[in-house]
C-alpha positions as CSV (number, residue, x, y, z in Angstrom):
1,X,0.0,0.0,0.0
2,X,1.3,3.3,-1.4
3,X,2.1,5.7,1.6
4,X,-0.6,8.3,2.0
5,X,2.5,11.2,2.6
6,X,4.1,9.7,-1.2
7,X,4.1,12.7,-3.4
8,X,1.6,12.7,-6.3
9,X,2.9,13.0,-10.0
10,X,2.2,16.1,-11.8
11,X,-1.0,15.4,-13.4
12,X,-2.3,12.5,-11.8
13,X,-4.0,12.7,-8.6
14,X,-3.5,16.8,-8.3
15,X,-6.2,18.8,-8.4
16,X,-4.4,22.2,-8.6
17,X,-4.2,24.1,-12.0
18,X,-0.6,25.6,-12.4
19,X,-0.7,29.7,-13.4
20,X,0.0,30.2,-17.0
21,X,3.3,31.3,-18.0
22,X,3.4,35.4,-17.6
23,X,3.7,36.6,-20.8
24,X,6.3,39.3,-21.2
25,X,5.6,43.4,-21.2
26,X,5.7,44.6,-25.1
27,X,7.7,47.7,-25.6
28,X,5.9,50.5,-27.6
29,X,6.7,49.8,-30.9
30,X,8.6,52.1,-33.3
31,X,5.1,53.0,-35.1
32,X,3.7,54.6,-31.8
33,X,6.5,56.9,-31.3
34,X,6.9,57.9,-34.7
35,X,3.0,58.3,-34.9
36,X,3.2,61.1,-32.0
37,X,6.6,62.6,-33.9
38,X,4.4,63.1,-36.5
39,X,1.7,64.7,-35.0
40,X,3.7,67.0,-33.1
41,X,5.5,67.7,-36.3
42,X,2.1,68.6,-38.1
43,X,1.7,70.7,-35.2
44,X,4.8,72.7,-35.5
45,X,4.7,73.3,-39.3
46,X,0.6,74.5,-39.1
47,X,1.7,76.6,-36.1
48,X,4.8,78.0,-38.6
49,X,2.7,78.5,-41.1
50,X,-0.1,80.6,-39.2
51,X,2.8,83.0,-37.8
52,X,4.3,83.5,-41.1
53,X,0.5,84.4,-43.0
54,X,-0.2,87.0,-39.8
55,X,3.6,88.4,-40.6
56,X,2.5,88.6,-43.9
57,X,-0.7,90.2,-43.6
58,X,0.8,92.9,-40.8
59,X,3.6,93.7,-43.4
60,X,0.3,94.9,-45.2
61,X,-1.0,96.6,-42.7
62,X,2.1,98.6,-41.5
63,X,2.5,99.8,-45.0
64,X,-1.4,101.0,-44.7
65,X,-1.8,101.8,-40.9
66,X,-1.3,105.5,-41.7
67,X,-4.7,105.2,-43.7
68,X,-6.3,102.8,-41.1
69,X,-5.0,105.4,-37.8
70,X,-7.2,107.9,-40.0
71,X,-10.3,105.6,-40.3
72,X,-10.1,104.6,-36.7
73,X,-9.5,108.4,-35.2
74,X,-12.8,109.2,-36.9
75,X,-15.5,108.3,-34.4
76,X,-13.3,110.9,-32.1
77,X,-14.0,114.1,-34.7
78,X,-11.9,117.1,-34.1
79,X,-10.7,115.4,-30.5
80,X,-6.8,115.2,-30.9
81,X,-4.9,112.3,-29.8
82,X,-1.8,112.6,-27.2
83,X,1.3,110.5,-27.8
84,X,3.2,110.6,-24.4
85,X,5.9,108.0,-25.1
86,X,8.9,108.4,-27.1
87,X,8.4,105.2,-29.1
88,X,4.2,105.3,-29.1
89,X,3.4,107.0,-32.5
90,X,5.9,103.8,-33.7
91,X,4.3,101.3,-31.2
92,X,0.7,102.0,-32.4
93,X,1.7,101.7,-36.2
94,X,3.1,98.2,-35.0
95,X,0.0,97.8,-33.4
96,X,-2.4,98.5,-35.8
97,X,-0.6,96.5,-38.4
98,X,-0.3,93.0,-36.2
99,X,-4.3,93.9,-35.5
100,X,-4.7,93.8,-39.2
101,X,-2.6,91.4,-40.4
102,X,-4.5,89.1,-38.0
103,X,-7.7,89.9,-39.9
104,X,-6.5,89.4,-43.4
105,X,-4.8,85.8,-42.5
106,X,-7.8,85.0,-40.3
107,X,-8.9,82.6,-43.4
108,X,-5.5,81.3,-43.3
109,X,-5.9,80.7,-39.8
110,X,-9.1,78.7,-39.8
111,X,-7.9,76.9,-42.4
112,X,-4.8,75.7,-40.8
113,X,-7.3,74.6,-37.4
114,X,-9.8,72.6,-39.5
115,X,-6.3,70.8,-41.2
116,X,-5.0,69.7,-38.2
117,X,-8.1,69.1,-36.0
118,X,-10.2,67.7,-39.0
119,X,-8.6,64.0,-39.2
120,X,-9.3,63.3,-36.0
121,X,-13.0,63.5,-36.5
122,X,-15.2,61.1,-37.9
123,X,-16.6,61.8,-41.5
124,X,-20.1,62.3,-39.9
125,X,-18.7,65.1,-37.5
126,X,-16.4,66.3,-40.7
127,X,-19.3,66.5,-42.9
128,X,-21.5,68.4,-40.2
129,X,-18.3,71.0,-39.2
130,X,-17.2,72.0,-42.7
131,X,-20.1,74.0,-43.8
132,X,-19.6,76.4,-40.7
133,X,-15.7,77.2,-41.6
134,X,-16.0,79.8,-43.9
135,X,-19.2,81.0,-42.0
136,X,-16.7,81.4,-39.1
137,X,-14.9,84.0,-41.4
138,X,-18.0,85.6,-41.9
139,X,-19.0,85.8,-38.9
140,X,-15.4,87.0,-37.8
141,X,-16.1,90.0,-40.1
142,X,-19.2,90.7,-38.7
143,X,-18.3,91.3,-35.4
144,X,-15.2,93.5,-36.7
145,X,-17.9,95.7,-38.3
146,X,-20.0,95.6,-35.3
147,X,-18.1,96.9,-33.2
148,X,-16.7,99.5,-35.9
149,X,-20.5,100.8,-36.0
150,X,-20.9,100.6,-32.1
151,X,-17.4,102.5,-31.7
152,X,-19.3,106.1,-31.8
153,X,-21.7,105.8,-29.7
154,X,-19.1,103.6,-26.8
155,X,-17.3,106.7,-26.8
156,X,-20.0,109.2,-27.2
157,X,-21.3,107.1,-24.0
158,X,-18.2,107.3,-21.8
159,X,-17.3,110.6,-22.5
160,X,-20.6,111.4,-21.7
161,X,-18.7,111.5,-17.6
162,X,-16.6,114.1,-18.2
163,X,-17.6,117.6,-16.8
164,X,-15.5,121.3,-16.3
165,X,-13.4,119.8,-14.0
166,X,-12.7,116.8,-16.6
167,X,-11.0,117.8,-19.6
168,X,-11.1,114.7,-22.7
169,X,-7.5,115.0,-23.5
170,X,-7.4,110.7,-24.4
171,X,-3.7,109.3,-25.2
172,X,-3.1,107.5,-28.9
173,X,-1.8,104.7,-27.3
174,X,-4.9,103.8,-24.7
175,X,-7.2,104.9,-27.4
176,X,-5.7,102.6,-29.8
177,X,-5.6,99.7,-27.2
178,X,-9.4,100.5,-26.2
179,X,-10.3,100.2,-30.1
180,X,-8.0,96.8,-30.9
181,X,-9.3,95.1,-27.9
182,X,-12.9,95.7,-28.8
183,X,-12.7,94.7,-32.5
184,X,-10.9,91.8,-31.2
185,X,-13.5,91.1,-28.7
186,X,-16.6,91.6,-31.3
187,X,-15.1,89.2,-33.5
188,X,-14.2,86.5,-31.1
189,X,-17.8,86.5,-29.5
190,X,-19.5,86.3,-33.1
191,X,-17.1,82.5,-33.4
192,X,-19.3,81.9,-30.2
193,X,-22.3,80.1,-32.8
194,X,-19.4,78.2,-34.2
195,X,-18.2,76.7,-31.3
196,X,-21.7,75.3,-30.0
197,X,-22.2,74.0,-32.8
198,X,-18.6,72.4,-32.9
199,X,-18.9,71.4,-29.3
200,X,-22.9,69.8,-29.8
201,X,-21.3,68.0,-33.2
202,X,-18.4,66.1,-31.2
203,X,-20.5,65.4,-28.1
């Protein structure tokens, strides 16, 4: 008679299952890292090219910001601007031109986003986003003119405060920062449509 304390055989009387074999960790493959490269590469070069189509259009708009200082001083009338600074009346040529080379590569712009956002969507999102890109330009516009048109009566409003003892003597370059900031800010809130729809789009 076998002795009860004999060891069993693998296999034959043992009821315990052994673990598989652990299977080793795979190391990201080349394809992975090379895949973000990529990606951060497309980055970089729509990133590049945005910069260089704002340079472009602010070279246009420092060679016409003379003609654009005129337009913009005009909701002021006979009100002379005060340059305080040294360096303003170049400043705010600088300024007006980066303001307006902004605008004119703003298609530029929108069409580097939608290139490098747009593959990552699916074609059902793609189809449903593309119709509102150039409406985004549009709409851009819009609120530039807006608040061209509201301009007057902003500053017919806060000047409205002033009384004998408050003489309206405004400096060129807060003026010029007050107008920027509000074409700016028109045009971004009028992209505010574009980004609901965008945002109810990709869920």
């Amino acid at each position: 008679m076998a002795d009860a304390d004999a060891v069993l055989e693998p296999g034959i009387g043992d009821l315990s299952v052994p673990p598989p074999p652990s299977s080793p960790a795979v190391p990201p493959t080349d394809d992975t890292v090379m895949s973000l490269v990529d990606h951060l590469g497309e980055l970089r070069s729509r990133i590049f090219r945005s910069i260089i189509s704002v340079v472009a259009g602010a070279a246009v708009g420092f060679y016409f910001a003379t003609d654009i200082r005129m337009v913009l001083q005009e909701p002021l009338g006979d009100l002379p601007l005060q340059v305080l600074g040294i360096g303003d009346a170049f400043f705010i040529q600088v300024k007006i031109a980066l303001i307006t080379g902004i605008i004119l590569a703003m298609p530029v712009l929108l069409y580097q986003l939608w290139a490098f956002i747009g593959p990552g969507l699916t074609p059902a999102e793609r189809k449903t986003i593309r119709p509102w890109i150039p409406m985004a330009l549009v709409f851009f516009a819009m609120g530039v003119l807006i608040a061209y048109v509201v301009l007057p009566f902003a500053i017919q409003f806060l000047f409205s405060f002033t009384d004998p003892t408050l003489q309206a003597r405004p400096a060129a370059g807060q003026y010029f920062d007050f107008v920027t900031t509000m074409f700016l800010a028109f045009g971004l809130v009028m992209e505010f449509p574009i980004l609901l729809v965008g945002l109810s789009t990709v869920g």
